[in-house]
C-alpha positions, 0 to 999 in steps of 0.5 A: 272468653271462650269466642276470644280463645277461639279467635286468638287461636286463628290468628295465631295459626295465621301468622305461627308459620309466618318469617316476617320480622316480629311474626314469632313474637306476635305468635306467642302473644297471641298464644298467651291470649289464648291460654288467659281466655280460656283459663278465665273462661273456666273460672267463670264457668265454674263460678257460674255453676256454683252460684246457680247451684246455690241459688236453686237450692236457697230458693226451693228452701225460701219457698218451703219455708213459705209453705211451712208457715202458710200450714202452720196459720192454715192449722191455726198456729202463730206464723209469719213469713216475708222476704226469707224470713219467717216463724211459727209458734205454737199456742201454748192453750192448743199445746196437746192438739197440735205438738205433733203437727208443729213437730212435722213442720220443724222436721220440714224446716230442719231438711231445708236447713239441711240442704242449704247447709250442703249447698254452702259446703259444695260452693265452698268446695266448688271456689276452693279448687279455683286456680286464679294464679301460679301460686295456686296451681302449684305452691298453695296446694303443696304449702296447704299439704305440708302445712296439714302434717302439723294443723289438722284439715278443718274439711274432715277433723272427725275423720282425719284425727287419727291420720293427724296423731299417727303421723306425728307418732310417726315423724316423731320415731323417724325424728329420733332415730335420725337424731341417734344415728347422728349422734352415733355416727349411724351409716348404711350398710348394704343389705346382703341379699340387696342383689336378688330384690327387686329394682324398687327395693335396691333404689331405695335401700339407702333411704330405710333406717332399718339398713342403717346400724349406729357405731357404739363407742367402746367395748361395752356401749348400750344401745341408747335408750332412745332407740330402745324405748322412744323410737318403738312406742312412737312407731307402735301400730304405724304402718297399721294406722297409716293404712287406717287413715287412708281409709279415713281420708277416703271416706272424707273423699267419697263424703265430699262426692256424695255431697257435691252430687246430691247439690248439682243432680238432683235427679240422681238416686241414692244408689247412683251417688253412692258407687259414684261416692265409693269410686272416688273415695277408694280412687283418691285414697289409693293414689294418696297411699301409693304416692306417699309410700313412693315419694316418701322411699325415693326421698329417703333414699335421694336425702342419704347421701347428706346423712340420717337428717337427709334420710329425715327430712328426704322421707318426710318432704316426698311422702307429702308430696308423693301423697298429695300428686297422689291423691290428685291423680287419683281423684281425676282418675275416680272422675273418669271412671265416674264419668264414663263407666259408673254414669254409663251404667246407671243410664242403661239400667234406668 
C-alpha cells in the first residue's frame, strides 16, 4: 500500500500540469488512489502492531503458565500443562508443607492473567480508533458523544458516574428554566455593564439564562415554583462537579495511557509511563473542559434567537461537541508533548 501511494502520487505530479483532454480527471483519480492506499496502509499498520502486541504478551503468558506448572510437578504437586491449557492442584495429604508454594505459584498466574487482560483491553483500545469509513471519522465519534450525555461510557463507569449524574442534574436545571421562560414569555434583556466585558462575554450574553428575566402575568405573580425549588437543587454544585468530572474523565485518559504504554514498551519504568500517563490525562481533560465551555456558550448564545428552547438545545449540542474536538485536540497535543519532550527527557536521563 504505502509503494502503491507512492507511485500514485508520481503519476499524478506527471500528468497534474498537463492540458490534454482527460489529463485533470485522470489527476484526480490518481490522487484519490493515493489518499485510499495510504489511509489502508495506516489500517494495516495499526492492525498489525495490535496484533503482535497481543501475540507477544498471550505467548510470554503460555510460556509462564508452562513454567508454573513444570514447578508445581517439580515440588511434587498435581499439574498438567499442554497447548495453553493447564493445572496444578495441591495435595490435600501435603496441605501444610506446600500452601505457601502453590500460594506463590497462583499469584505468578494471577500477574499473567493480569497482563494479558491489558493486552485485550489496548488492542480493543488500538481497533476502536480505526477509522474505515466517513461515518467513522466524522458521524459515529459525535453520535457516540451525544449518545453518552444519556448511557454512561462502559470504558470507565467507575470514574465517569459522577460526570454522568451531574450532567443529567445539569441538562435538567437548563430543561426547566428553558420550560419556564417559555411558558412566561422569558426574553433577554442586555446587561447594563455588557459595553466594558470582554469580547467572549458580549458574543455570548444572549446565550446565558442568567440575562434572561420571565414576564409575570399580573400585579402580584409569584415566581413559579419551579424556578424557585426545581431548577436551584437540579443546579446545586454544578459548576463544582463539572470541574470534578473533568478530573475524573482525565484520570480515565491518563489510565488508558499507562495502559497502552505498559503493552507496547516493555522497557519503559514505572516513572516514565507515569508522567507520560499525567500529560495526557491532564492534556485531554483540559481540551474536553475548555471546549465544552466554548462550544456550549457559543451554541447557547447562536440557539437565542429561536427563544429559551434554542438557548436549550444550542447550549446542550455545542457543550458536546465543543467537548469532544476538545478532548480530541487535547489528546493529540498530550501525544506530542509525549512524544518529543517527555520521551526526550527520559532518553537523556537514562
Amino acid at each position: 500500500m504505502r509503494r502503491a501511494d507512492d507511485d500514485a502520487l508520481r503519476a499524478h505530479s506527471i500528468v497534474a500540469h498537463q492540458t490534454a483532454q482527460l489529463c485533470s480527471e485522470c489527476g484526480a483519480d490518481l490522487l484519490s488512489v493515493s489518499q485510499t492506499a495510504d489511509g489502508l496502509a495506516e489500517i494495516f499498520d495499526t492492525l498489525k502492531s495490535a496484533s503482535e502486541d497481543l501475540s507477544w504478551w498471550v505467548d510470554s503468558a503460555q510460556k509462564e503458565y508452562g513454567y508454573i506448572a513444570s514447578d508445581g510437578a517439580a515440588l511434587g504437586m498435581t499439574a498438567s500443562y499442554a497447548d495453553g491449557f493447564g493445572s496444578v492442584e495441591l495435595p490435600p495429604d501435603r496441605y501444610d508443607e506446600l500452601v505457601d508454594a502453590f500460594v506463590e505459584l497462583r499469584h505468578r498466574a494471577e500477574i499473567q492473567k493480569d497482563n494479558v487482560e491489558r493486552a485485550e483491553y489496548v488492542f480493543f483500545l488500538e481497533l476502536d480508533k480505526l477509522q474505515v469509513d466517513a461515518y467513522e471519522q466524522i458521524i459515529s465519534p459525535v453520535f457516540d458523544a451525544f449518545k453518552h450525555q444519556f448511557v454512561p461510557d462502559p470504558l470507565h463507569p467507575w470514574l465517569n458516574s459522577l460526570s454522568y449524574v451531574e450532567g443529567l442534574k445539569s441538562l435538567g436545571a437548563s430543561g426547566a428554566t428553558a420550560f419556564y421562560m417559555q411558558t412566561y414569555h422569558g426574553k433577554y434583556i442586555e446587561p447594563g455593564d455588557l459595553a466594558s466585558r470582554n469580547w467572549f462575554e458580549r458574543l455570548t450574553a444572549r446565550g446565558d439564562f442568567g440575562n434572561w428575566e420571565w414576564q409575570p402575568k399580573g400585579a402580584h405573580a409569584k415566581l413559579p415554583w419551579g424556578l424557585s425549588k426545581v431548577v436551584p437543587a437540579l443546579g446545586y454544585g454544578a459548576r463544582r462537579f463539572v470541574i470534578i468530572g473533568t478530573v475524573l474523565d482525565g484520570l480515565g485518559a491518563a489510565h488508558d495511557s499507562y495502559e497502552i504504554d505498559s503493552v507496547k514498551h516493555r522497557d519503559w519504568g514505572t516513572g516514565h509511563k507515569l508522567v507520560r500517563a499525567t500529560v495526557s490525562g491532564l492534556v485531554t481533560a483540559g481540551g474536553s473542559f475548555l471546549g465544552g465551555e466554548i462550544g456550549g456558550a457559543l451554541g447557547a448564545a447562536g440557539g437565542a434567537e429561536l427563544g429559551p428552547g434554542g438557548v436549550l438545545v444550542g447550549g446542550f449540542v455545542g457543550g458536546v461537541y465543543g467537548s469532544l474536538k476538545g478532548g480530541q485536540t487535547g489528546e493529540k497535543f498530550g501525544d506530542w508533548v509525549n512524544d518529543t519532550v517527555v520521551d526526550s527527557v527520559a532518553e537523556w536521563l537514562g
